[in-house]
C-alpha positions as CSV (number, residue, x, y, z in Angstrom):
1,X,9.2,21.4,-12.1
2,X,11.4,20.7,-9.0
3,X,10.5,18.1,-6.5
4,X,11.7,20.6,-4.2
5,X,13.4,18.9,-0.8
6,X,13.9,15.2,1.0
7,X,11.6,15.4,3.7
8,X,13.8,13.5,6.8
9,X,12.4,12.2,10.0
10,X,15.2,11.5,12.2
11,X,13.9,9.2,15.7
12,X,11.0,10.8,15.4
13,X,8.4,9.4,18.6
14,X,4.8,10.4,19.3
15,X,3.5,9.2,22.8
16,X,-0.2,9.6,23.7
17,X,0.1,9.3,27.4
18,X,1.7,5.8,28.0
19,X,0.4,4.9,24.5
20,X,2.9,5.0,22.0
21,X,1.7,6.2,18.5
22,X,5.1,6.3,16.7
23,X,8.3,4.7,17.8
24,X,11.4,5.8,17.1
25,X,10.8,6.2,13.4
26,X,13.9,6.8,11.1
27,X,12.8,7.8,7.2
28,X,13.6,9.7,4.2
29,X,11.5,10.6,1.8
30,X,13.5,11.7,-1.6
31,X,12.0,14.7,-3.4
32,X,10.1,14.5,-6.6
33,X,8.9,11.3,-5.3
34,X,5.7,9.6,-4.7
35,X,6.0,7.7,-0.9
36,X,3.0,5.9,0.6
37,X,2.8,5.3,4.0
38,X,0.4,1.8,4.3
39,X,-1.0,0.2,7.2
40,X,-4.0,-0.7,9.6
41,X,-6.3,2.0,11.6
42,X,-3.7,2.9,14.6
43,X,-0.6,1.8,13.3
44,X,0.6,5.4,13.0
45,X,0.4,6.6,10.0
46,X,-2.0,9.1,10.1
47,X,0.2,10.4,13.6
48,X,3.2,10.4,11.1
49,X,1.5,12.6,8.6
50,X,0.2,15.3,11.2
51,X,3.6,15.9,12.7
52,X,5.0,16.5,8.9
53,X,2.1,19.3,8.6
54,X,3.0,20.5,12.0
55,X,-0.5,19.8,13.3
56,X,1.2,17.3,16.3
57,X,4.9,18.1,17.5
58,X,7.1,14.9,18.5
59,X,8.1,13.9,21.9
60,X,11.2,13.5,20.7
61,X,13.4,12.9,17.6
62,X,13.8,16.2,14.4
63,X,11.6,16.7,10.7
64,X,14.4,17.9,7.9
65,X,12.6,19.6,5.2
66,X,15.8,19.2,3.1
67,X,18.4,21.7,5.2
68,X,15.7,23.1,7.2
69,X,14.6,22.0,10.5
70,X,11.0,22.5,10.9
71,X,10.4,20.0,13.6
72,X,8.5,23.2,15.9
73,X,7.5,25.3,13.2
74,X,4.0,26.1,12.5
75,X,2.1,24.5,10.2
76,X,1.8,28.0,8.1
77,X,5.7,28.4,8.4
78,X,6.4,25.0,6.2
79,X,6.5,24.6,2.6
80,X,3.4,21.5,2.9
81,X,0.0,20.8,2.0
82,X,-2.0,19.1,3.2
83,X,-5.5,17.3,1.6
84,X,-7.8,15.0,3.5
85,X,-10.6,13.0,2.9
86,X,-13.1,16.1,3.6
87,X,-11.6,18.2,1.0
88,X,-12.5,21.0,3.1
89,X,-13.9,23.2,0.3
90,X,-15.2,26.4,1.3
91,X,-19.4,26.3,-0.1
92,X,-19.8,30.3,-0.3
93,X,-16.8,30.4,-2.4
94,X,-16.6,29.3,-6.4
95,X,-14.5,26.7,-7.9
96,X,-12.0,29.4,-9.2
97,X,-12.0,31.4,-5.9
98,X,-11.3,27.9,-3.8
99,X,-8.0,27.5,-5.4
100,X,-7.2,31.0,-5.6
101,X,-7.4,31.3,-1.4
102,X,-3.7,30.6,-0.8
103,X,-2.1,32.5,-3.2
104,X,-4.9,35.8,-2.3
105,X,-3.9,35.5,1.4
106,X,0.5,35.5,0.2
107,X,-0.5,38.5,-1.3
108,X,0.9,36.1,-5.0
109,X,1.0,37.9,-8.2
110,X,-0.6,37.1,-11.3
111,X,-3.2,35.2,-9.8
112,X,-5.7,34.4,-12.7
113,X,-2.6,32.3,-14.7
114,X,-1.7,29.9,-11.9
115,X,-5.5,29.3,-11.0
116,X,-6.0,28.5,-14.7
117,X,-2.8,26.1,-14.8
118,X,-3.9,24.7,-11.6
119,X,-7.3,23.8,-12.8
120,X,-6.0,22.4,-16.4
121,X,-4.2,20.6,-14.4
122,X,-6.8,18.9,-13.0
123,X,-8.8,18.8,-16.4
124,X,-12.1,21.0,-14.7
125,X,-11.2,24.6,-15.6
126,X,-14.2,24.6,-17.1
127,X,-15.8,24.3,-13.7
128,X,-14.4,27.6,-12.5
129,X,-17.1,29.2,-11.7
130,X,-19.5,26.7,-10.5
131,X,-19.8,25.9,-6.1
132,X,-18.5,22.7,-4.9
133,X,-22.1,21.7,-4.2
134,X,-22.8,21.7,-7.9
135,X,-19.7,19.2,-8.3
136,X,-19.4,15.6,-7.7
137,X,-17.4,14.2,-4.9
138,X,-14.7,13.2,-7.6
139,X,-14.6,16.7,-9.2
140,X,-14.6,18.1,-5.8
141,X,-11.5,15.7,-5.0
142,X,-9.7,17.6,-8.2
143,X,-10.4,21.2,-6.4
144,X,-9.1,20.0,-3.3
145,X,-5.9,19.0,-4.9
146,X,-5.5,22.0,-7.4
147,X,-5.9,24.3,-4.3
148,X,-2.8,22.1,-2.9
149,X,-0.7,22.1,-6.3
150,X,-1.5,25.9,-6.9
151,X,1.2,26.7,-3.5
152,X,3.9,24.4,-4.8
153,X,4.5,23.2,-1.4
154,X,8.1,21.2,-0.9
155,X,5.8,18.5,0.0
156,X,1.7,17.4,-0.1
157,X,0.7,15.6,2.4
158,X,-2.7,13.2,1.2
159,X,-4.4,11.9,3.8
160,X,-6.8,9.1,2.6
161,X,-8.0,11.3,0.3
162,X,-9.9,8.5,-1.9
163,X,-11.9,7.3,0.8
164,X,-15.3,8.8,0.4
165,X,-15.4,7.9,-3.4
166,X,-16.8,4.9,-4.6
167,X,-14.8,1.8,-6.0
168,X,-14.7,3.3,-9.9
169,X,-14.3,6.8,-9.3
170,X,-11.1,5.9,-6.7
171,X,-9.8,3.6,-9.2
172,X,-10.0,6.7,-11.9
173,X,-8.4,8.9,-9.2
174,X,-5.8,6.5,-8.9
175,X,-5.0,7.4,-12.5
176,X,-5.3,10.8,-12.0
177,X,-3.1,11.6,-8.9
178,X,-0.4,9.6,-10.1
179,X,-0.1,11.3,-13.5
180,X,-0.7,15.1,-11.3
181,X,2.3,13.9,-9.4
182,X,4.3,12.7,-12.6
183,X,3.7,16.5,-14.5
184,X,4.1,18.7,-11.3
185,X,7.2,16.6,-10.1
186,X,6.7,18.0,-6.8
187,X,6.8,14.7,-3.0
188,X,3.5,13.3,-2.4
189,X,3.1,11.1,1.0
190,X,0.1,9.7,0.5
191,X,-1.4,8.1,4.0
192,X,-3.7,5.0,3.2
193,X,-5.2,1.6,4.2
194,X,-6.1,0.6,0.9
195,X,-3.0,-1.6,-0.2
196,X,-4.1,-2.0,-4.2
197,X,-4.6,2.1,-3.8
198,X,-0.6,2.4,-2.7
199,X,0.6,-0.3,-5.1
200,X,-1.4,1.8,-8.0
201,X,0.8,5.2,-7.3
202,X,3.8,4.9,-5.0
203,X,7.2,4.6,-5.7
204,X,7.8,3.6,-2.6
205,X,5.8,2.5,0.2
206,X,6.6,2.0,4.2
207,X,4.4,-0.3,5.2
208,X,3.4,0.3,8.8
209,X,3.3,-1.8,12.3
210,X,2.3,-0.5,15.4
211,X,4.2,2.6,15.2
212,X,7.1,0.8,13.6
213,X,8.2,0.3,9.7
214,X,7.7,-3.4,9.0
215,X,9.1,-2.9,5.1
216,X,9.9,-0.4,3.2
217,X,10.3,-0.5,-0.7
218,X,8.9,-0.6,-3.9
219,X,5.8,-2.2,-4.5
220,X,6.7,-5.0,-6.6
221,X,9.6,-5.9,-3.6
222,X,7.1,-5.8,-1.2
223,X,4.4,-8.0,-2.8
224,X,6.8,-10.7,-4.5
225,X,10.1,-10.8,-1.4
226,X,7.8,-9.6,2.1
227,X,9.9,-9.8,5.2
228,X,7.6,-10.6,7.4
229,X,4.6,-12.6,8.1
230,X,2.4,-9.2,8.8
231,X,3.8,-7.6,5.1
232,X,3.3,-11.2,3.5
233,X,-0.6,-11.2,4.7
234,X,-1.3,-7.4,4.5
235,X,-0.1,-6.8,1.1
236,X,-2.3,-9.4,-0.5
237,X,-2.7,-13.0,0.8
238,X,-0.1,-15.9,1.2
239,X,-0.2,-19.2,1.8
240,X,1.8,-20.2,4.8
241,X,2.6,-23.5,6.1
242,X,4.9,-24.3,9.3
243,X,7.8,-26.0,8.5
244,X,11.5,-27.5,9.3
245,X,14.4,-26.5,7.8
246,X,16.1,-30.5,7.0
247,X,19.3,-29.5,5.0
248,X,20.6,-27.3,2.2
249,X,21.3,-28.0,-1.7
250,X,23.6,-25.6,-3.2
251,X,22.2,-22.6,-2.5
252,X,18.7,-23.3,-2.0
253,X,16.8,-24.4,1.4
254,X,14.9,-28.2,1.8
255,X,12.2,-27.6,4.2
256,X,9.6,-30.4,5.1
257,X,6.2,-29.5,5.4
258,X,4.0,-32.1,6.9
259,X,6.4,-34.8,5.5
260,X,6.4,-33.4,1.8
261,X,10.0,-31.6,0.8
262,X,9.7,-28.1,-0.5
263,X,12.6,-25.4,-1.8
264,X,13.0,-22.4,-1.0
265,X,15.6,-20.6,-2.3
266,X,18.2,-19.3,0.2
267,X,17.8,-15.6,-0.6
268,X,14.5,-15.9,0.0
269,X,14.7,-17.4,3.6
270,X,14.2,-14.5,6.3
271,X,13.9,-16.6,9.1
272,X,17.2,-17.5,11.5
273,X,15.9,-20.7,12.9
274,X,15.3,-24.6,12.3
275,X,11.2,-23.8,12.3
276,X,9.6,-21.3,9.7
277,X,7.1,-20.5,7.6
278,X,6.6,-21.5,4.1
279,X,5.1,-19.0,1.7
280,X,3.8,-19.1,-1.2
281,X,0.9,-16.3,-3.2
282,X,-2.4,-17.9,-4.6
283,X,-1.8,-17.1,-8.2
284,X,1.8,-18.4,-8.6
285,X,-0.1,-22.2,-7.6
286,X,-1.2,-24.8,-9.9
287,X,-3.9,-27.2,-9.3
288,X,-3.0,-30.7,-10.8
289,X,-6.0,-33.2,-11.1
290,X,-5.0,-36.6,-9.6
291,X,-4.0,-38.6,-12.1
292,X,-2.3,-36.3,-13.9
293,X,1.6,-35.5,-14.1
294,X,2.8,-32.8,-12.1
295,X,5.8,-30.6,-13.5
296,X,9.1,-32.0,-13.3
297,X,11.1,-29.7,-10.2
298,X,8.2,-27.7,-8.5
299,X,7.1,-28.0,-5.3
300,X,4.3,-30.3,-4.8
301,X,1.8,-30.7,-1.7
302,X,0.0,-33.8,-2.7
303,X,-3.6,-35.3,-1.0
304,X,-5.7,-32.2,-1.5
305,X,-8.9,-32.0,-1.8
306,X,-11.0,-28.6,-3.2
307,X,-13.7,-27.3,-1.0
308,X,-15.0,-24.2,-2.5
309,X,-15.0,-22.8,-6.3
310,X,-15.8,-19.1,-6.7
311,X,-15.8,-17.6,-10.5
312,X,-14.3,-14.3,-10.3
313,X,-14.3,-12.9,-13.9
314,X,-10.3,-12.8,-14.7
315,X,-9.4,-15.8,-12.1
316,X,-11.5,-18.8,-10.5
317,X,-10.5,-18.9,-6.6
318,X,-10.5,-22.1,-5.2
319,X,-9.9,-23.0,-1.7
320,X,-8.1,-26.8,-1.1
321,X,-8.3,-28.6,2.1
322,X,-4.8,-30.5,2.5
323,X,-4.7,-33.4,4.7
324,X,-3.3,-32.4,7.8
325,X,-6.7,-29.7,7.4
326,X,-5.1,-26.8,6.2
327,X,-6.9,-24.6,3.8
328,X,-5.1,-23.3,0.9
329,X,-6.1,-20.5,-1.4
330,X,-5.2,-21.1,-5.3
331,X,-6.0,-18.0,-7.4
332,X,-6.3,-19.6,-11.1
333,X,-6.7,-17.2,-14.5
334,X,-9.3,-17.8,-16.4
335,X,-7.6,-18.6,-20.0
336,X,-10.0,-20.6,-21.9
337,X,-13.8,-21.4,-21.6
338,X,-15.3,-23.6,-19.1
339,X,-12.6,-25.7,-16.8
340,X,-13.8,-24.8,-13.9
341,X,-12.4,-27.3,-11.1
342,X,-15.6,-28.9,-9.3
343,X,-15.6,-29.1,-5.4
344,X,-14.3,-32.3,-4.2
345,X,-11.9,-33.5,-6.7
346,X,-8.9,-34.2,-5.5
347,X,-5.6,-32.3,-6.3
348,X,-2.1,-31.7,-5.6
349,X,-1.0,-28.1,-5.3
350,X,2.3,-27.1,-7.2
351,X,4.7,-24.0,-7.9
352,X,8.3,-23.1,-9.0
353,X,10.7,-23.0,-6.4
354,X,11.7,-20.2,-7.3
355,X,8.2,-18.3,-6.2
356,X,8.6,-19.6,-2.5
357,X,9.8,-17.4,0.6
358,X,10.4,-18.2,4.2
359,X,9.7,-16.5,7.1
360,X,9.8,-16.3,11.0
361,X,6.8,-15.3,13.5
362,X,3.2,-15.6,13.7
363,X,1.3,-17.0,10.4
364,X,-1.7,-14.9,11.3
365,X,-0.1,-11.9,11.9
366,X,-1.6,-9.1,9.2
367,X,-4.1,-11.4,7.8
368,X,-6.7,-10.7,10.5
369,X,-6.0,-6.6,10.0
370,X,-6.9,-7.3,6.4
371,X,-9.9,-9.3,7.1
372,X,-11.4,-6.2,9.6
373,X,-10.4,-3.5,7.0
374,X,-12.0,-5.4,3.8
375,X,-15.2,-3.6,4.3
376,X,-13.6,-0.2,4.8
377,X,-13.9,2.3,2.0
């Protein structure tokens, strides 16, 4: 199946009144591909997605769908679909009938065979003729999307369309949509919050800013090299801890932290100036008992002291209190029976080299975005 056609937005800006929703936005989306478009409540994202479907026009800049400029054009005059978080089911209408709406109203032929397909697709033609208040909001989830597929649109547009599932069923979903997207080939944008969600089933993912692309890439470049301290905190946690830069060894970076030297390796340093932030992620970090030798050429924060313990299942997550009263998170896999660090024993915290970035601007920029959405489904 063809992905069909790169969806380009080209300057694209959305102003509210003297509020600016989307700013100057530049992006292409390659076809076949599945893009996610990951940020806070507000940061535009959702904006984005409507002026794709044609549901909000742009105060300025052009939408490409591949040759075609569709930047005015009616939301019935573009080859996209769109499914939200409602589904939007019609209840007087069956399970078959739901799916078959689009294709009845192009006047489609042969029907019956590309409902069928659609709904193997989705693994519930068995449910054909049942009403979406006899399914489950999972299996209703399905429908929405087979009613989407069935068109073949250049592009679907999803639009948080996990959030009114619980934890399990959207982690099953997850699954699902990515492998829907892998056999139908065709561009899924898929609008979220949830950043383990876009990690799970994009390609690619812009993570958004206030109206602005903070980083875009795949999610394994975003999570391991962030460019900023709002991608750093938002896609996961970091650890970051204001420092100098003192000199240079070859091609790495000696930054002190609070009188301890740590590397960083050059390609890894983002930031242009003598002050910057060190950062490293709780899982790549050791906790060394003192007394205990510390691995020959890591970076080590001595002096620290655990505060809190919490048993997680797969990892215990301790928090350490360093001297100068910093607290550190260390996420530590559980690999054998028992161990578990007490609070109050004292540590140092160590890591390669080689799993340290550096970055410029605000440590607690993202990380209070994450901590307000945490509870958000």
């Amino acid at each position: 199946m063809s992905g069909g056609a790169d969806l380009q937005l080209s300057s694209v800006t959305k102003r509210f009144g003297d509020f600016v929703a989307v700013d100057d936005l530049d992006l292409t989306i390659p076809a076949g591909s599945f893009f996610a478009l990951l940020g806070p409540s507000g940061c535009g994202k959702t904006t984005t997605l409507r002026m794709v479907a044609g549901l909000e026009e742009p105060t300025q800049g052009r939408i490409h769908l591949g040759d075609r400029d569709v930047t005015t054009s009616k939301p019935h005059q573009r080859e996209v679909n769109t499914v939200f978080q409602t589904y939007a089911l019609f209840p007087h209408m069956d399970v078959f009938e739901n799916v078959a709406f689009g294709l009845r109203r192009r006047k489609v032929k042969d029907v019956t065979t590309k409902v069928n397909e659609a709904l193997d697709l989705v693994e519930l033609r068995h449910l054909a003729r049942r009403r979406p208040a006899q399914l489950s909001g999972g299996q209703q989830q399905r429908i929405a999307l087979a009613r989407a597929v069935v068109n073949r649109p250049s592009v679907l547009l999803l639009d948080e369309p996990l959030g009114a599932l619980d934890l399990k069923l959207r982690r099953q979903m997850q699954v699902e949509l990515k492998r829907i997207q892998t056999e139908v080939g065709l561009t899924f944008v898929h609008v979220t919050h949830d950043q383990e969600e876009a990690m799970t089933m994009a390609d690619t993912i812009a993570v958004m800013n206030a109206g602005r692309i903070e980083q875009l890439g795949s999610p394994l470049d975003l999570y391991e090299s962030p460019h900023t301290t709002f991608v750093a905190n938002f896609l996961g946690q970091s650890n970051l801890l204001e420092g100098s830069v003192q000199g240079r060894s070859g091609d790495d970076v000696l930054v002190h932290v609070h009188g301890r030297r740590l590397v960083v390796p050059g390609h890894r340093n983002r930031s242009t100036t003598a002050g910057l932030l060190v950062g490293v992620r709780p899982e790549k970090v050791g906790l060394v008992p003192q007394g205990h030798a510390v691995p020959e050429g890591q970076n080590v924060l001595d002096g620290g002291v655990v505060v809190d313990a919490s048993f997680c299942g797969v990892s215990t997550q301790y928090l350490v209190r360093t001297p100068w009263g910093q607290q550190l998170s260390v996420f530590a896999q559980n690999l054998a029976v028992g161990g578990v660090l007490p609070v109050g024993t004292a540590v140092s915290l160590a890591w390669e080299p080689a799993h340290t970035f550096a970055l410029a601007g605000d440590a607690a920029a993202g990380a209070e975005v994450e901590d307000a959405l945490a509870g958000v489904g």
